[in-house]
C-alpha positions in Angstrom: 0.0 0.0 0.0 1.0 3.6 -0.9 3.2 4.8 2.2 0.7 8.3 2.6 -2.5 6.2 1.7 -1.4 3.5 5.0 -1.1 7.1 6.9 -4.5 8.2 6.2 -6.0 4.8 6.5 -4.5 4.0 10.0 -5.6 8.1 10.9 -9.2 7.0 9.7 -9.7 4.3 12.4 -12.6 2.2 12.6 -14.3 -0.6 13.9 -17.6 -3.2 13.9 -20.6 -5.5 15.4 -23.7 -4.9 13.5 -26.1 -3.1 16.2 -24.6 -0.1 18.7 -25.2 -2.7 21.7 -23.0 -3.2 24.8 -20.6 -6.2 24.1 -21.4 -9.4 26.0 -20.1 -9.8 29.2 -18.8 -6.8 31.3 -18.8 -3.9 29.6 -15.3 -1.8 29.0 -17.2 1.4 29.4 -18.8 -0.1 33.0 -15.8 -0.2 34.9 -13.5 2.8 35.3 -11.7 1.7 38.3 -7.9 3.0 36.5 -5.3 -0.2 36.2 -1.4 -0.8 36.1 -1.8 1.5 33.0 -3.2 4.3 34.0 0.4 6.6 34.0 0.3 7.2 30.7 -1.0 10.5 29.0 -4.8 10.8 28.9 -6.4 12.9 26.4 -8.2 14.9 28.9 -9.8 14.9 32.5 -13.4 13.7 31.1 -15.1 13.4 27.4 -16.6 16.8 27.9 -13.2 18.2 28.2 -11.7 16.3 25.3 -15.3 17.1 23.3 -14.6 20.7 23.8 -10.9 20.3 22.9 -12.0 18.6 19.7 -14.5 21.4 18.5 -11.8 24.3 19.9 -8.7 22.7 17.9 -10.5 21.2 14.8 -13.7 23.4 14.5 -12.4 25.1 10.7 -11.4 22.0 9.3 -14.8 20.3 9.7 -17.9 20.6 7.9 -20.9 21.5 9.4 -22.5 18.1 10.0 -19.5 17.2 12.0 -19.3 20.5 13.9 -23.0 20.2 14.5 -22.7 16.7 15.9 -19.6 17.2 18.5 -21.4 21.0 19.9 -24.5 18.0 20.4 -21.8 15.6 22.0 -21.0 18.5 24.1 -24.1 19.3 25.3 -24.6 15.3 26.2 -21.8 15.4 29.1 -19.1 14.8 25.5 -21.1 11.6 24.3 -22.2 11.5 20.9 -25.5 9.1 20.2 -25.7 6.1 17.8 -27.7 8.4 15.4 -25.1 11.1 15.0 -22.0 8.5 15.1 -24.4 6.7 11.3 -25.2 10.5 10.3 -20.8 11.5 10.3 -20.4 8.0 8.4 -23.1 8.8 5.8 -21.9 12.0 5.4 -18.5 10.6 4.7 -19.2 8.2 2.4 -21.3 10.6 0.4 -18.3 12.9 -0.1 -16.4 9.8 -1.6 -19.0 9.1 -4.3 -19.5 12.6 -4.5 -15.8 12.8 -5.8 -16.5 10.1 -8.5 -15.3 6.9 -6.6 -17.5 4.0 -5.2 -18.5 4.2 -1.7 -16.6 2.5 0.7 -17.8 -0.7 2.1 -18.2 -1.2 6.0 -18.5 -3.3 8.5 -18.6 -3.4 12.5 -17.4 -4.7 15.7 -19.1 -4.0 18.6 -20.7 -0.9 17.4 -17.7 1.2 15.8 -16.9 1.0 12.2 -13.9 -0.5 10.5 -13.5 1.2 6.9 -12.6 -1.3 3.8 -9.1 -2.6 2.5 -8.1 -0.3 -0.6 -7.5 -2.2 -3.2 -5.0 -0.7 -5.8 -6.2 -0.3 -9.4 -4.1 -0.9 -12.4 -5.0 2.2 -14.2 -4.1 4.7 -10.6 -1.1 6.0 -12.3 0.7 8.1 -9.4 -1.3 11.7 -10.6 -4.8 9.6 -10.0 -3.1 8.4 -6.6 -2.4 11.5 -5.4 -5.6 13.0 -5.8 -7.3 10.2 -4.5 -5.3 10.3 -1.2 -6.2 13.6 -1.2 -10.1 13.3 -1.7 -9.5 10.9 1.2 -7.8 12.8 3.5 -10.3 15.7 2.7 -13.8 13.0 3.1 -12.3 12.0 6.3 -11.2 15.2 7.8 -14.0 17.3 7.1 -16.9 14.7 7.9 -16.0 11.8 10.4 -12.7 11.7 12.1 -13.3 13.3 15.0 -16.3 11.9 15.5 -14.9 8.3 14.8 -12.4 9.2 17.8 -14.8 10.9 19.9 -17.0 8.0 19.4 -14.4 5.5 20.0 -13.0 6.1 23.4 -17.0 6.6 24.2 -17.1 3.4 24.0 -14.4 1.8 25.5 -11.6 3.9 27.0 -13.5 5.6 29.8 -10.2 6.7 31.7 -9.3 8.6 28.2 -5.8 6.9 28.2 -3.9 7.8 24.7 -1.7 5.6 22.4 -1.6 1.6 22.7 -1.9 1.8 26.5 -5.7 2.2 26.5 -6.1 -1.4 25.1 -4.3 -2.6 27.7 -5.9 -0.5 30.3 -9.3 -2.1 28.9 -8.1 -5.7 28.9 -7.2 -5.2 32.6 -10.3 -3.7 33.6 -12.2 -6.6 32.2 -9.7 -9.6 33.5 -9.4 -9.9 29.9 -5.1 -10.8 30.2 -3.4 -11.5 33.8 -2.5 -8.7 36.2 1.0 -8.7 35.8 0.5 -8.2 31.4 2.2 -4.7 30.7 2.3 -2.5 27.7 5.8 -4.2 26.3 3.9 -7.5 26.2 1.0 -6.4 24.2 3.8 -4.0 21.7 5.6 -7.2 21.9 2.6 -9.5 20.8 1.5 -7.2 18.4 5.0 -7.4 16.6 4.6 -11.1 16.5 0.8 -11.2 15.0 2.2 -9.0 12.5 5.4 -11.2 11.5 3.4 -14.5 11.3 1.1 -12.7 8.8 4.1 -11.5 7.1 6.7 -14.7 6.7 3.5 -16.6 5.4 3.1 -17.9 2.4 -0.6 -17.7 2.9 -1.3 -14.8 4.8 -5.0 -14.7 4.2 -5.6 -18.1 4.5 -7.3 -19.4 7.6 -4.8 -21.6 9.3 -2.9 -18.1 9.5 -5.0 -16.4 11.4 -5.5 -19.5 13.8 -1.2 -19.2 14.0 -1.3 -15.5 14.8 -4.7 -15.2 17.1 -3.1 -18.3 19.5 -0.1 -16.0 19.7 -1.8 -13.4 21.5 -2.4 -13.3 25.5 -6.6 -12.1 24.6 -8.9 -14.0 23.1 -9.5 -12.1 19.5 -13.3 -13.9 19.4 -14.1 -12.4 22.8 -17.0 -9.8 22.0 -15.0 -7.6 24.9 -11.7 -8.0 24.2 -12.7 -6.7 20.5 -14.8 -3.9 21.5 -11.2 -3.4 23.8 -9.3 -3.2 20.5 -11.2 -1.4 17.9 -12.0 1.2 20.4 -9.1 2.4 21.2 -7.3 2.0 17.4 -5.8 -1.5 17.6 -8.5 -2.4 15.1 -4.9 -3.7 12.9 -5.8 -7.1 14.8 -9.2 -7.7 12.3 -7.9 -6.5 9.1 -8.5 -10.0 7.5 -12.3 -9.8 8.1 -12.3 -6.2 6.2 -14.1 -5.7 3.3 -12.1 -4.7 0.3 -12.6 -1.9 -1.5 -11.9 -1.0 -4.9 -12.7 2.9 -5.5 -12.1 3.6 -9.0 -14.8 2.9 -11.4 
């Protein structure tokens, strides 16, 4: 994948599960009692603080959908509801077919949307590329990123931890991995999954993902432990149930 296309795709970040329900089990966003992990930097001291930040910091680069759905979030104590979180997604997908490409397919886990898998085209010489990272970067700015994050740690980061730390806050708070698992562990693991994939030579095949998933210290088909990962950007860990998606026509 084009190194600047990966960067806007991994800035995008989404996730799945096809109604907006709690995940089975104890929820992530039910428990808030901080772990081992909770010295790291948080994004702010509650989600109205950070929904205010967001608005303050971001409020020319969004349309007016998206500004109109975080000033709602803000009035809701920083939340923003199920119907707005489908409204910024719409919105965003209507701007890509708007700029002459085919809408992106989606899918869900636990509620939060994971984007498709670009597929490169043959005829995307490097001037079509660039334009349609560009269209991308400009869809997903101006309609749904913040919201996506917002959203997000709504869901399942209630201690508004930042970086790789609030999965493994999450996966504490719901006995998910032993007490003593730390932050190298998980980097560590996360390494590993992504070398088994990579030294394959059938990444996409199904004994692969069996290989890489019994690497892990969580269990990848626990409805928690996912709504653990995609919420707070470690959605890396499902890209093989993805939908692809070929934009050009």
């Amino acid at each position: 994948m084009h190194k600047n296309l990966k960067a806007i795709l991994t800035s995008i970040g989404i996730t799945l599960c096809i109604t907006c329900t709690s995940a089975c089990g104890t929820s992530p966003s039910a428990i808030t009692e901080p772990s081992v992990e909770t010295n790291s930097p948080k994004y702010a001291d509650s989600l109205l603080e950070m929904a205010q930040q967001t608005l303050d910091q971001n409020k020319d680069t969004m349309n007016d959908t998206q500004r109109e759905i975080i000033e709602r979030a803000i009035q809701n104590d920083g939340k923003i509801s199920d119907a707005d979180y489908e409204r910024a997604w719409q919105s965003y997908n209507q701007c890509i077919v708007n700029k002459g490409y085919n809408p992106q397919p989606l899918t869900q886990i636990e509620g939060i949307y994971l984007d498709g898998v670009y597929m490169p085209a043959n005829k995307a010489d490097d001037a079509l590329q660039q334009k349609f990272e560009s269209d991308l970067w400009s869809c997903t700015t101006e309609n749904n990123r913040e919201v996506q994050h917002l959203y997000s740690i709504s869901k399942g980061n209630p201690n508004l931890i930042a970086g790789d730390a609030a999965a493994v806050d999450c996966l504490h708070r719901n006995n998910l991995v032993p007490k003593n698992y730390t932050l190298k562990e998980f980097t560590q693991e996360k390494e590993q999954y992504d070398n088994i994939h990579a030294e394959s030579e059938d990444p996409a095949s199904l004994a692969t993902a069996q290989k890489a998933a019994n690497s892990l210290s969580f269990d990848l088909n626990d409805n928690t432990t996912k709504l653990c990962l995609v919420a707070n950007n470690a959605q890396y860990f499902f890209d093989n149930i993805r939908p692809q998606w070929q934009p050009f026509k």
